[in-house]
DSSP file (Angstrom, degrees, kcal/mol; ACC not computed):
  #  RESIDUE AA STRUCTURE BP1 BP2  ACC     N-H-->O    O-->H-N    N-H-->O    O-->H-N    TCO  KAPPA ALPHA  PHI   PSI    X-CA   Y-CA   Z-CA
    1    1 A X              0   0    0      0, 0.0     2,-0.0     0, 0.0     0, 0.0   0.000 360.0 360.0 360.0 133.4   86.3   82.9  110.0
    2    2 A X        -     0   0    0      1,-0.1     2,-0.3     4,-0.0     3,-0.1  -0.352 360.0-121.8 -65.4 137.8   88.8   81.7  107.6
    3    3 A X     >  -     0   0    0      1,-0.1     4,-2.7    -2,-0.0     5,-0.4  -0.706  21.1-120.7 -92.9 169.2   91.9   78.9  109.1
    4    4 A X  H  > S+     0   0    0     -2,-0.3     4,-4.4     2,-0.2     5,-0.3   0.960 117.2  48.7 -62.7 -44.4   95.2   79.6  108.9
    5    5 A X  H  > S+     0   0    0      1,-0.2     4,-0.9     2,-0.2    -1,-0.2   0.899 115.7  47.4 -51.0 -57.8   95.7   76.0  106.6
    6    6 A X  H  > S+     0   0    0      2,-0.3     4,-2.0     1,-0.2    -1,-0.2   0.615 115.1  42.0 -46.4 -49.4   92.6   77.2  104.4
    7    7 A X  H  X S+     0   0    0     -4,-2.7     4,-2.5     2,-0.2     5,-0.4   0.811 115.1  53.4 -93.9 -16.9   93.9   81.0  103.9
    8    8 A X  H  X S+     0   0    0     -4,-4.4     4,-1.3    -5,-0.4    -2,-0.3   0.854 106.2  52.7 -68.2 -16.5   97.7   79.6  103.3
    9    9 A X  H  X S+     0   0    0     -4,-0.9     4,-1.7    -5,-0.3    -3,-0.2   0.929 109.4  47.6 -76.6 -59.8   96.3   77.5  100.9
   10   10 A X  H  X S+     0   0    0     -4,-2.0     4,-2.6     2,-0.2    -2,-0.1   0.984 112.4  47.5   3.8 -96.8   94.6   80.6   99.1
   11   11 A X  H  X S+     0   0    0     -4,-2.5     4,-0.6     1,-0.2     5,-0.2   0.919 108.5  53.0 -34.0 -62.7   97.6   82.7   99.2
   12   12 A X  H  X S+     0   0    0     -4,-1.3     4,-2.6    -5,-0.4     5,-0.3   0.966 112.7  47.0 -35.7 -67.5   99.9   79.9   97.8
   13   13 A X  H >X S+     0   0    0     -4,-1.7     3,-2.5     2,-0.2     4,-1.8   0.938 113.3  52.6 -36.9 -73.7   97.1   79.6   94.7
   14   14 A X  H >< S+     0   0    0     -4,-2.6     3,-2.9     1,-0.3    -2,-0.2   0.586 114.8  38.8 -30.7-106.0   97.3   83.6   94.6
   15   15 A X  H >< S+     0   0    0     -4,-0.6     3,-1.6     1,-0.3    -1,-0.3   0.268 107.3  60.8  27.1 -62.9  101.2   83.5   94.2
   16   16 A X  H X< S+     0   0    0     -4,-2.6     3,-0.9    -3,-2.5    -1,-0.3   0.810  99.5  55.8 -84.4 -35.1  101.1   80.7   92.1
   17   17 A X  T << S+     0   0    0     -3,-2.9    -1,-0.3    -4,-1.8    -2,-0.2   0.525 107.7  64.3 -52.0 -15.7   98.9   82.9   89.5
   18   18 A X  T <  S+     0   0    0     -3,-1.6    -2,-0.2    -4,-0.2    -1,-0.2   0.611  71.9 108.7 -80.9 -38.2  101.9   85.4   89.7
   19   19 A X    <   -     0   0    0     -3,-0.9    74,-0.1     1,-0.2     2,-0.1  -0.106  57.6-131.7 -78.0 175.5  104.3   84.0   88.6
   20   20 A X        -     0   0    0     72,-0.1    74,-0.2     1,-0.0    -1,-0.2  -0.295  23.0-130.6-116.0-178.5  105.9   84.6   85.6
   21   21 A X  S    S+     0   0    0     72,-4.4     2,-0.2     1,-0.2    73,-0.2   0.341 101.2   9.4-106.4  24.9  107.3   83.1   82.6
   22   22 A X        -     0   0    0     71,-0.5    73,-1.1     2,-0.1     2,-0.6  -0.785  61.9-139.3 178.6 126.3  110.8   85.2   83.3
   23   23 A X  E     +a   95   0A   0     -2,-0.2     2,-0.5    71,-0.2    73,-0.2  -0.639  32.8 170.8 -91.1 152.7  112.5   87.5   86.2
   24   24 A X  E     -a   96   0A   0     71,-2.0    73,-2.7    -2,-0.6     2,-0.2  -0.984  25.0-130.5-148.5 139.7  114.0   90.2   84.5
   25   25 A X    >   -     0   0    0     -2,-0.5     3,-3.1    71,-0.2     2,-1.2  -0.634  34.8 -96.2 -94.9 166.3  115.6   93.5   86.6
   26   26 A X  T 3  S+     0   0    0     71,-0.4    47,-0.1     1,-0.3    73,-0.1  -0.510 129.7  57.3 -62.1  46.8  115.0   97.6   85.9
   27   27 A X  T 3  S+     0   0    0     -2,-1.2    -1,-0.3    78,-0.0    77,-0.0  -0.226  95.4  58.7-172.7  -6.9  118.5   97.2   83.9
   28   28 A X  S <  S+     0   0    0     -3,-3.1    -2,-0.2     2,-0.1     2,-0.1   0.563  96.8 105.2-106.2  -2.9  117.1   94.2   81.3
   29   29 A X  S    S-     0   0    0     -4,-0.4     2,-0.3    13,-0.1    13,-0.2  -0.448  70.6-128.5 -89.1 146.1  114.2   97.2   80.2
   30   30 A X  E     -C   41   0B   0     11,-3.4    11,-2.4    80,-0.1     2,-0.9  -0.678  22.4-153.6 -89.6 151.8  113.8   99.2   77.3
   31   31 A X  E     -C   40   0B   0     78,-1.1     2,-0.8    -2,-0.3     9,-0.2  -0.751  12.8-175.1-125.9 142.9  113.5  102.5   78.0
   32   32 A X  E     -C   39   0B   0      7,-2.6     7,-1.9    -2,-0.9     2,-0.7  -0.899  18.7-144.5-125.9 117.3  111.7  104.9   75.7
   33   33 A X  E     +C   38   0B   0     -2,-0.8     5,-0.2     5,-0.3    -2,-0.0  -0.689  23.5 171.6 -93.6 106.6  111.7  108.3   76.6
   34   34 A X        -     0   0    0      3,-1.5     2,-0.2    -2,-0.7     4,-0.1   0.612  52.7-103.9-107.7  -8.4  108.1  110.4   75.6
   35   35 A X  S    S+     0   0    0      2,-0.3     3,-0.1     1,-0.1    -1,-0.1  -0.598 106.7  23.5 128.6 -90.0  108.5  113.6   77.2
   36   36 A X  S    S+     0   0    0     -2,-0.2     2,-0.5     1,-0.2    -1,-0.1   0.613 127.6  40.6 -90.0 -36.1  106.4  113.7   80.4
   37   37 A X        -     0   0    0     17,-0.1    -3,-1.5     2,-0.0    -2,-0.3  -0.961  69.9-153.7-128.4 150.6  106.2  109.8   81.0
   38   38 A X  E     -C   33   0B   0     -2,-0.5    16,-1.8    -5,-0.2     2,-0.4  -0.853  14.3-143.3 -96.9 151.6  109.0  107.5   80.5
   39   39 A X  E     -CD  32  53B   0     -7,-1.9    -7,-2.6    -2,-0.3     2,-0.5  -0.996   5.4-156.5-111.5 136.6  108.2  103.7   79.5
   40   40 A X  E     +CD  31  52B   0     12,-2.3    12,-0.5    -2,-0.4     2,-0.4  -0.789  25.5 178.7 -96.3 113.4  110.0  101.0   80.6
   41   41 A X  E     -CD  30  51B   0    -11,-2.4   -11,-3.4    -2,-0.5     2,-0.4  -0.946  18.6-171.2-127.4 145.5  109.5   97.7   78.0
   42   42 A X  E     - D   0  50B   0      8,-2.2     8,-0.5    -2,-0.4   -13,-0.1  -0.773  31.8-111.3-154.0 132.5  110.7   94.3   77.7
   43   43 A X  E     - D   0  49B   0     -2,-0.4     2,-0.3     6,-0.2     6,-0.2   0.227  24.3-148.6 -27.6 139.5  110.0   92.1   74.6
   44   44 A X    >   -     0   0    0      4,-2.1     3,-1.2     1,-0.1    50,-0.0  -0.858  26.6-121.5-103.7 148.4  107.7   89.0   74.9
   45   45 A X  T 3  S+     0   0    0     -2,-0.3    -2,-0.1     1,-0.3    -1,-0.1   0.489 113.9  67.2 -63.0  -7.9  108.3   86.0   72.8
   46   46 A X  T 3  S-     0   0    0     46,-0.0    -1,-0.3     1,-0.0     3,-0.1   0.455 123.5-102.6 -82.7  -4.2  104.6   86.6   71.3
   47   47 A X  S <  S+     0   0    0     -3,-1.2    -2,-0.1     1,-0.2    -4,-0.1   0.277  89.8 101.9  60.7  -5.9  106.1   89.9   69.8
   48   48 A X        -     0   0    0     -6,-0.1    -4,-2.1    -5,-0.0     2,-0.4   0.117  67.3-113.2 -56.6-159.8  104.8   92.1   72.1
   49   49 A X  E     -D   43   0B   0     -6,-0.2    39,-0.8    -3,-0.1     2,-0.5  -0.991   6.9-134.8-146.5 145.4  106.0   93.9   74.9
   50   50 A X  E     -DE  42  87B   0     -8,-0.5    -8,-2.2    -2,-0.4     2,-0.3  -0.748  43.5-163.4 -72.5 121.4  105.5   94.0   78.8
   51   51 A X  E     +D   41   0B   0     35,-0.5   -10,-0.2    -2,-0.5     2,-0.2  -0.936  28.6 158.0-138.6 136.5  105.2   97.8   80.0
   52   52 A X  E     -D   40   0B   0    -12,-0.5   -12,-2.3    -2,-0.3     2,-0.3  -0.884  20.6-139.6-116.4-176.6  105.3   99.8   82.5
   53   53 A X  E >>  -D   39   0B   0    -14,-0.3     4,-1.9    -2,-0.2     3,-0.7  -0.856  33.2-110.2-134.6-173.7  105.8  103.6   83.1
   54   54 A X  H 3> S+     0   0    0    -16,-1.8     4,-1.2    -2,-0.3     8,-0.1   0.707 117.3  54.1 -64.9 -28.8  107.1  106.3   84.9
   55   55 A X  H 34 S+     0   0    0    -17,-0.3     4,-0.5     2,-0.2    -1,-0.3   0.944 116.6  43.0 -77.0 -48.7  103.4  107.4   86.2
   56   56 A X  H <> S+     0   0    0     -3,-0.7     4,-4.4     1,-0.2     3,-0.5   0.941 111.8  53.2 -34.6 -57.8  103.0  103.7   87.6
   57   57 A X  H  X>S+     0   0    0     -4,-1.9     4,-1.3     1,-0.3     5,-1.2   0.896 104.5  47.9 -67.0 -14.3  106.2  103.6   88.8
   58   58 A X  H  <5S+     0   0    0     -4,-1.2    -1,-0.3    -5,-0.4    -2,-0.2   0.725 107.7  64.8 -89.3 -13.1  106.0  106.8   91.0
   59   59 A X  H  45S+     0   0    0     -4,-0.5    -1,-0.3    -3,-0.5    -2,-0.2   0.759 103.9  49.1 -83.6 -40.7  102.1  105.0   92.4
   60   60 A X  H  <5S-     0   0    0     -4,-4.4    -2,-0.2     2,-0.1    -3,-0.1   0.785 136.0 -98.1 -86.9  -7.6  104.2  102.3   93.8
   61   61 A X  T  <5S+     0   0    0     -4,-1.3    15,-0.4    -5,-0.3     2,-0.4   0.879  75.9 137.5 111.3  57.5  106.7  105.0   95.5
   62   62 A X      < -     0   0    0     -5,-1.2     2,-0.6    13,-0.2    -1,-0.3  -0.969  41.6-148.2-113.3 146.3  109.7  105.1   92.9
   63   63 A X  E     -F   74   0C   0     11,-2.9    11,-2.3    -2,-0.4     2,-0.6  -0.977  15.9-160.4-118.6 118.5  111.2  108.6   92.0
   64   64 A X  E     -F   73   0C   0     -2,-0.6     9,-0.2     9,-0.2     2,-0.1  -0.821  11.2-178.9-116.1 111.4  112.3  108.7   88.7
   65   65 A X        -     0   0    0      7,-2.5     5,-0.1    -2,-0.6     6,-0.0  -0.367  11.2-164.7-179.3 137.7  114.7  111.1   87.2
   66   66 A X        +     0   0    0     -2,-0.1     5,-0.2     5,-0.1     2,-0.2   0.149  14.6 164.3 -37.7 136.3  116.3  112.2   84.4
   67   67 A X        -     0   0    0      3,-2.1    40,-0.1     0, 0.0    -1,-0.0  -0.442  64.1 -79.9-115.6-153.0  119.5  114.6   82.8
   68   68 A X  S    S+     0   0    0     -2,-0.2     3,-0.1     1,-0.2    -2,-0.0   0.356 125.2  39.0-107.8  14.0  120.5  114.1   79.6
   69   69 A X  S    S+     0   0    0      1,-0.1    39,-0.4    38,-0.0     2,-0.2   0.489 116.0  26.8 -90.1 -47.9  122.4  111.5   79.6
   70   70 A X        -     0   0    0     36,-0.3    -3,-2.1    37,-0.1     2,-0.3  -0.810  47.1-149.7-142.2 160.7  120.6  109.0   82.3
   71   71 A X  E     - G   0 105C   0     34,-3.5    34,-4.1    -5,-0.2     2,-0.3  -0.915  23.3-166.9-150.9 127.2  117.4  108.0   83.9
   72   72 A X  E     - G   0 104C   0     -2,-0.3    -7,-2.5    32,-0.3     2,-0.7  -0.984  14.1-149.9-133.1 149.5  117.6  106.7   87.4
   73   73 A X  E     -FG  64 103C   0     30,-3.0    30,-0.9    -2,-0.3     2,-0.4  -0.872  15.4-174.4-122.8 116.5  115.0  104.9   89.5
   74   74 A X  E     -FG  63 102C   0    -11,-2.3   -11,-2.9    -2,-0.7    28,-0.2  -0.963  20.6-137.8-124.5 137.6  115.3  105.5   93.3
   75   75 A X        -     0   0    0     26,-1.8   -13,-0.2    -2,-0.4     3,-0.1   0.040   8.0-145.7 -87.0 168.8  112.8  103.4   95.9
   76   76 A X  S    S+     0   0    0    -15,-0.4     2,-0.5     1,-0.1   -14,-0.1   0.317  95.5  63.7-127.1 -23.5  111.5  106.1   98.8
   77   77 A X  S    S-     0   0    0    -16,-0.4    -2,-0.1     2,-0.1    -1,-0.1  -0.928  84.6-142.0-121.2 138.1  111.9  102.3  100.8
   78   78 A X        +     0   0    0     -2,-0.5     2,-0.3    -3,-0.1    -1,-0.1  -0.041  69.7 109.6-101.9  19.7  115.1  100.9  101.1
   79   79 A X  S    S-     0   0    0     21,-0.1    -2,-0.1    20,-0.1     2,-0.0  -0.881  75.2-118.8 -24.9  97.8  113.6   97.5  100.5
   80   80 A X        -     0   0    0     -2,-0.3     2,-0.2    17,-0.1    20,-0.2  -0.433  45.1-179.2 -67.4 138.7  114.2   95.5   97.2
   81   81 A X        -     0   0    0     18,-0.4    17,-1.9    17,-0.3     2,-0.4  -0.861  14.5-160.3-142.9 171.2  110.6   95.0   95.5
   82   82 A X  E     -B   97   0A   0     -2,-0.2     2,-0.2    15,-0.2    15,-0.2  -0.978   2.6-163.8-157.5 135.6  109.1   93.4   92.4
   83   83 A X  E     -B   96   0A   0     13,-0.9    13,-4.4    -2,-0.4     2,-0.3  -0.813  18.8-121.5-106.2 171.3  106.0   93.4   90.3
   84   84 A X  E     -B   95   0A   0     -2,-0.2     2,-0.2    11,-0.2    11,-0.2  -0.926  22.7-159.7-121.5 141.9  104.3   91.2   87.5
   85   85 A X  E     -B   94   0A   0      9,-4.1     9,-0.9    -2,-0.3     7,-0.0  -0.840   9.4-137.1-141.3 119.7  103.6   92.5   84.5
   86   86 A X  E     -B   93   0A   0     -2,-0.2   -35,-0.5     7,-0.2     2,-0.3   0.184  29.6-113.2 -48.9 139.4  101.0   91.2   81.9
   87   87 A X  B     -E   50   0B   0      5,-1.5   -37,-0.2     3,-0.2    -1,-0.1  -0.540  22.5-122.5 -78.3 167.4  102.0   91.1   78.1
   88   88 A X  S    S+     0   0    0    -39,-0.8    -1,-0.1    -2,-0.3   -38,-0.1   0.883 104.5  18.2 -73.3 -55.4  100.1   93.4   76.0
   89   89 A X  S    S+     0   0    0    -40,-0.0     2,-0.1     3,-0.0    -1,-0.1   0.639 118.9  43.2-125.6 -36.6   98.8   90.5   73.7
   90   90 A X  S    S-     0   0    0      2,-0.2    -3,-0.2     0, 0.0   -46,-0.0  -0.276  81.1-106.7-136.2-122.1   99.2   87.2   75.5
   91   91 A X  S    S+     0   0    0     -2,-0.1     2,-0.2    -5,-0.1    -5,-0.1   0.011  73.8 119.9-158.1  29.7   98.8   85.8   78.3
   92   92 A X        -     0   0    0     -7,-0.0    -5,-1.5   -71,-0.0     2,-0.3  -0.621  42.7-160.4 -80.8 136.7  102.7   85.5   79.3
   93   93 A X  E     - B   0  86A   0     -2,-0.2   -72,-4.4    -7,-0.2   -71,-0.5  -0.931   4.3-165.7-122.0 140.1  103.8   87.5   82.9
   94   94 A X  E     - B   0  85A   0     -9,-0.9    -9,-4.1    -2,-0.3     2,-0.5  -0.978  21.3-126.4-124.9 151.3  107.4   88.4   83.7
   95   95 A X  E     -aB  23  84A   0    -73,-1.1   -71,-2.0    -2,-0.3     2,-1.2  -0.676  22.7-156.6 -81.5 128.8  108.3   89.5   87.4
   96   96 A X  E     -aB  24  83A   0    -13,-4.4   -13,-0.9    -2,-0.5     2,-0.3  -0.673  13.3-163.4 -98.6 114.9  110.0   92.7   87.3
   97   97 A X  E     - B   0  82A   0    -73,-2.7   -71,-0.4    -2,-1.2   -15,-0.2  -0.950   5.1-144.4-139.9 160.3  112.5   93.6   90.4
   98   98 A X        -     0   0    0    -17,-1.9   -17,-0.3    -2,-0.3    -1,-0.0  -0.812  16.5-105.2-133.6 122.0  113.7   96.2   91.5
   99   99 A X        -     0   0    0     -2,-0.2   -18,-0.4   -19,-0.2    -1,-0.2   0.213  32.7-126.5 -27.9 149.8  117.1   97.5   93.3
  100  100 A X  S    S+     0   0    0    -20,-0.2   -25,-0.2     2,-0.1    -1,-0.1   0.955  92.3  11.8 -86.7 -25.8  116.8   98.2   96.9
  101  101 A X  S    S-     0   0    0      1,-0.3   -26,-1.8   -27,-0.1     2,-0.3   0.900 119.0 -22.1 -91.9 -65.4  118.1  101.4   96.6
  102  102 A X  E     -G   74   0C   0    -28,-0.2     2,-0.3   -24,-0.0    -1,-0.3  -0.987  51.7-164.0-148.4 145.6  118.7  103.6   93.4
  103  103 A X  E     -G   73   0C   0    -30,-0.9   -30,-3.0    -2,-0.3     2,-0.4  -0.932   1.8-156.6-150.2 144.1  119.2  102.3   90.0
  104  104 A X  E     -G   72   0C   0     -2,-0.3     2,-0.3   -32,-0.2   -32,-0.3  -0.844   9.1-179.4-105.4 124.9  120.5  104.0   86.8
  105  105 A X  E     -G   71   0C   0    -34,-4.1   -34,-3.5    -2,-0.4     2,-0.5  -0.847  34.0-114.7-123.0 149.1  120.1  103.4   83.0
  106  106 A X    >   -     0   0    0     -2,-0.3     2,-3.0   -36,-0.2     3,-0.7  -0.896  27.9-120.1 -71.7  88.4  121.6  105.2   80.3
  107  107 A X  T 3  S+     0   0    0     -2,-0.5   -74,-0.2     1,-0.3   -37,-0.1   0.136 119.9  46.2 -87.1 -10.2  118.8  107.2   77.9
  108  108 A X  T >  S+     0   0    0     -2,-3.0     3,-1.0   -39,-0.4     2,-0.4   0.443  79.0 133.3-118.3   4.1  120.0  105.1   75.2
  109  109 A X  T <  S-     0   0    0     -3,-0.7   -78,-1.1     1,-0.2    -2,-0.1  -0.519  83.2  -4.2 -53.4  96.7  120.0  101.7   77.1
  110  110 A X  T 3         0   0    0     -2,-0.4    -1,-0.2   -80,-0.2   -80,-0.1   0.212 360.0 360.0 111.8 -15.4  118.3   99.2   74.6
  111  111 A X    <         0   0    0     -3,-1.0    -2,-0.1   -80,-0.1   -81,-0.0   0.281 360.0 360.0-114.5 360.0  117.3  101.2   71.8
């Protein structure tokens, strides 16, 4: 059996693997509109891009949707929450957070 110092010390390591080289919010993303999945991007200084999309987001409990105007992303938990997300090409991570409630971009936001 693990001690408490031994698995805080762990976790902390974990974490520390986490972190990113930039927080960026659901409002700093480009949003590219495909049809059936939406993708959410935001540029890496390597010239790639950080993605995710609408099929992700909706596995971590976001409901995503669209008119023709807007795309808004509302949390099923009224909790503000955050992922990392790996660049495409190297081997830079940004943390991505997220409103606690509902948040809205315009369909032309970034592009």
């Amino acid at each position: 059996m693990m001690s408490r110092g031994v698995y805080d010390t762990k976790l902390r390591a974990l974490r520390q693997d986490a972190i990113g080289a930039k927080d960026v919010t659901f409002e700093d993303l480009t949003v590219e509109d495909a049809g059936d999945v939406v993708e959410f991007l935001y540029h890496c200084r390597c010239s790639d891009y950080y993605s995710i999309d609408s099929l992700e987001l909706g596995e971590m409990g976001f409901v995503l949707s669209r008119d023709k105007s807007t795309i808004s992303l509302q949390s099923r938990n009224a909790l503000p929450a955050s992922v990392v997300l790996p660049c495409g090409s190297c081997s830079l991570k940004v943390r991505l957070f997220f409103n606690a409630a509902n948040t809205t971009l315009q369909r032309d936001h970034h592009l």
